[in-house]
C-alpha positions as CSV (number, residue, x, y, z in Angstrom):
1,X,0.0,0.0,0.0
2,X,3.0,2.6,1.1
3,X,4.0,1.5,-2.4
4,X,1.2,2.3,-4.0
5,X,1.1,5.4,-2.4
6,X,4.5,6.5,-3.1
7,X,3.8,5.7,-7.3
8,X,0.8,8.0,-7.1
9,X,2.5,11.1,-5.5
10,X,5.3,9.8,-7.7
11,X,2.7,10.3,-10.7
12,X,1.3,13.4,-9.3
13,X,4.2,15.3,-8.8
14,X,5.9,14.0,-12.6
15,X,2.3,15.0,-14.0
16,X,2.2,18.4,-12.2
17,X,6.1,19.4,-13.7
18,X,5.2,18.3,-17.1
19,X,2.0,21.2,-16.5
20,X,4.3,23.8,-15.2
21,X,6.8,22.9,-18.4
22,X,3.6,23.6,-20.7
23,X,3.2,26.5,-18.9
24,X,6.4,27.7,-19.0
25,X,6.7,27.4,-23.0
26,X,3.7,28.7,-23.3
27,X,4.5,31.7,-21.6
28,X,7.7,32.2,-23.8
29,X,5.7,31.2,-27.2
30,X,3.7,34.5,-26.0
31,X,6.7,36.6,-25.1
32,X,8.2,35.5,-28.7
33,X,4.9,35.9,-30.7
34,X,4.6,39.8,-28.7
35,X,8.2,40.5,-29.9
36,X,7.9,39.2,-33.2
37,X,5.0,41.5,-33.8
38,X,6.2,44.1,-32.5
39,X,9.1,43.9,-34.8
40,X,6.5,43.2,-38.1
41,X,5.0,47.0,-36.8
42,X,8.6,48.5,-36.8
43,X,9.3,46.9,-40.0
44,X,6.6,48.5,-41.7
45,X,6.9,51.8,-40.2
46,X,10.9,51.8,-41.5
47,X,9.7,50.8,-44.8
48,X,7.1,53.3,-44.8
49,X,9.9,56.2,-44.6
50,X,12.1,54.4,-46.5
51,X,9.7,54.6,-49.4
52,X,9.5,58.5,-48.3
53,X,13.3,58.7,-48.5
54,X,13.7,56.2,-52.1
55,X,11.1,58.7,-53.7
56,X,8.9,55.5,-53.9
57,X,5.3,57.2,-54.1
58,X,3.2,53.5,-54.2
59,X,5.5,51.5,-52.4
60,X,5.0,55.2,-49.3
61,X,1.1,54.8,-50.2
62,X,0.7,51.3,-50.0
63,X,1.5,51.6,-46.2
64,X,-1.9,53.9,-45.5
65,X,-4.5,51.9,-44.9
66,X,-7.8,53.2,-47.2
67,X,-9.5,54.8,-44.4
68,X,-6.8,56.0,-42.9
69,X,-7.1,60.0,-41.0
70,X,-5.0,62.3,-39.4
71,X,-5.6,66.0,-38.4
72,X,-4.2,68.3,-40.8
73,X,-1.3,70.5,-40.0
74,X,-2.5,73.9,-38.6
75,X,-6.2,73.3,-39.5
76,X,-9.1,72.0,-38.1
77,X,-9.6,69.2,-40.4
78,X,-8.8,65.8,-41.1
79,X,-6.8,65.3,-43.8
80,X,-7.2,61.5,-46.0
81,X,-5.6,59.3,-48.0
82,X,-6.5,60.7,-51.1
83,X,-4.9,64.2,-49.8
84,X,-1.1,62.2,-49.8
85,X,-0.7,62.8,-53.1
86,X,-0.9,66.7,-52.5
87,X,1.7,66.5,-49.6
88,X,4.1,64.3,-51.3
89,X,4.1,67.1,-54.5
90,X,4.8,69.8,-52.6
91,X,7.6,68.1,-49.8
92,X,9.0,66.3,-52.6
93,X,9.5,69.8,-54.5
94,X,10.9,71.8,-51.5
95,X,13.2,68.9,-50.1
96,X,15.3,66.5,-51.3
97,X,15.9,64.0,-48.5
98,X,19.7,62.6,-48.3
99,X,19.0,60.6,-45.0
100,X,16.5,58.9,-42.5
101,X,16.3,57.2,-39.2
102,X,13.3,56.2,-37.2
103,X,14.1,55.8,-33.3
104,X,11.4,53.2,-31.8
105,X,10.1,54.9,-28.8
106,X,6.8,52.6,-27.2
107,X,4.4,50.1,-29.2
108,X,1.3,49.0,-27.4
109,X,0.0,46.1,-28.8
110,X,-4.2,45.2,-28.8
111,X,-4.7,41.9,-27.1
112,X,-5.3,39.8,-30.4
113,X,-1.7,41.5,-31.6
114,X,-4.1,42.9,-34.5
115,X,-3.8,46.7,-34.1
116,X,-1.0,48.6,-32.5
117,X,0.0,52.4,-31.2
118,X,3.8,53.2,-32.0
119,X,5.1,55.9,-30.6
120,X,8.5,57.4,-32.7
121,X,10.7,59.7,-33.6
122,X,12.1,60.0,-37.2
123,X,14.9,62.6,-38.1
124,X,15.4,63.4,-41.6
125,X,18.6,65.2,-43.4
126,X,17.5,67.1,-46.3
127,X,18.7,69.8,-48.8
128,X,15.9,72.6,-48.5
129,X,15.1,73.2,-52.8
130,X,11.9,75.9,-52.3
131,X,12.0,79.7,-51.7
132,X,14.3,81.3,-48.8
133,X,12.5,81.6,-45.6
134,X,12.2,83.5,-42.7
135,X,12.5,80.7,-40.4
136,X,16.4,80.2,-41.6
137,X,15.4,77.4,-44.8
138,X,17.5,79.3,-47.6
139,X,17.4,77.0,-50.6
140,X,20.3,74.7,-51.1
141,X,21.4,74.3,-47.6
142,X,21.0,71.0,-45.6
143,X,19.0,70.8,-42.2
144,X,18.3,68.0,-39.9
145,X,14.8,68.1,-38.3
146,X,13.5,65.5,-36.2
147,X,9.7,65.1,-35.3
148,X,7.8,63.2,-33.2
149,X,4.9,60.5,-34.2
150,X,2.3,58.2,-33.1
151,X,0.3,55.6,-35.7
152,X,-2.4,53.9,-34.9
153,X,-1.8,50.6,-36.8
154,X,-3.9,48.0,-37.9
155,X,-2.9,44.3,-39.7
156,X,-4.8,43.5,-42.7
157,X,-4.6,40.5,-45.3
158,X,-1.0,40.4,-43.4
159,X,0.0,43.2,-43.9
160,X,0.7,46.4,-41.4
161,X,-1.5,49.6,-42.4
162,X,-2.0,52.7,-40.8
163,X,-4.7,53.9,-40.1
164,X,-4.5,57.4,-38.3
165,X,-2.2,58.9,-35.9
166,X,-0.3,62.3,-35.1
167,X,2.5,64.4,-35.8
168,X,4.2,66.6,-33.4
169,X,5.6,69.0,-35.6
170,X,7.4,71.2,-32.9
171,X,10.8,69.2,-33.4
172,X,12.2,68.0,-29.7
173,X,15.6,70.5,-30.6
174,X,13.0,72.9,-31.1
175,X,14.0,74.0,-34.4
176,X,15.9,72.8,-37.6
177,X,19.3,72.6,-37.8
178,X,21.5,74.0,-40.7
179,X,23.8,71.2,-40.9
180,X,25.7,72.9,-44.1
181,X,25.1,75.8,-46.1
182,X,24.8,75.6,-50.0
């Protein structure tokens, strides 16, 4: 019987470690499927501005998701997808960018890892190409400016859209900087 006994606890104790072993992997299956989407978000983010930096109109647009809204700079209106095109003629016309780095600040992911807020900062390089400004832009010189972001991202047919978001557009260094003159 003290047999018998023993075997079960035995039992009991081999069945209860192979549960805490499930649990365990589970636990790091999660931790590893969290991190790997995190990353698929940051991936599509980078490619997003790399597009912006390549000149790749359809490859920057294909990132916006068709419903996707922000509010516009300075007004008191949304701005749309369709309204892209407009902002990428006349950024494209007054800047040429020469380089680009996004700085991964906070993601929050939803609970079914299908939607996402990314918090960032991006700081571009650029040669300034429109008309001499007040503000210190004199065409031909190259600034650095480095502004702030949030997107509200959401994963559709596998891919990473977004959706809506916001731009800070007072720069953390509080201004551009003329990194060379023309």
């Amino acid at each position: 019987m003290r047999k018998l006994y023993s075997m079960a606890v035995l039992g009991l104790v081999l069945l209860s470690c192979n549960e805490n072993e499930k649990s365990t992997n589970t636990v790091d299956e999660e931790v590893l499927n969290h991190q790997q989407i995190e990353q698929e978000v940051w991936n599509a983010i980078e490619s997003r501005f790399k597009a912006w930096k390549d000149n790749d109109f359809d490859t920057y647009l294909a990132y916006y998701h068709p419903e996707w809204k922000r509010w516009a700079s300075g007004k008191d209106e949304l701005t749309t997808k369709e309204e892209i095109a407009g902002f990428w003629a006349i950024m494209k016309e007054q800047e040429e960018c020469i380089e680009m780095e996004v700085t991964p600040i906070s993601i929050r992911l939803s609970n079914d890892g299908r939607s996402a807020i990314a918090h960032y900062t991006h700081t571009e390089t650029f040669i300034y190409q429109g008309e001499d400004k007040p503000d210190g832009r004199t065409k031909g010189n190259t600034f650095k400016g480095t502004l702030r972001w949030s997107d509200f991202m959401i994963k559709e047919n596998e891919k990473w859209l977004v959706i809506g978001g916001h731009r800070d557009m007072s720069m953390p260094e509080g201004k551009l900087i003329q990194v060379k003159a023309k």
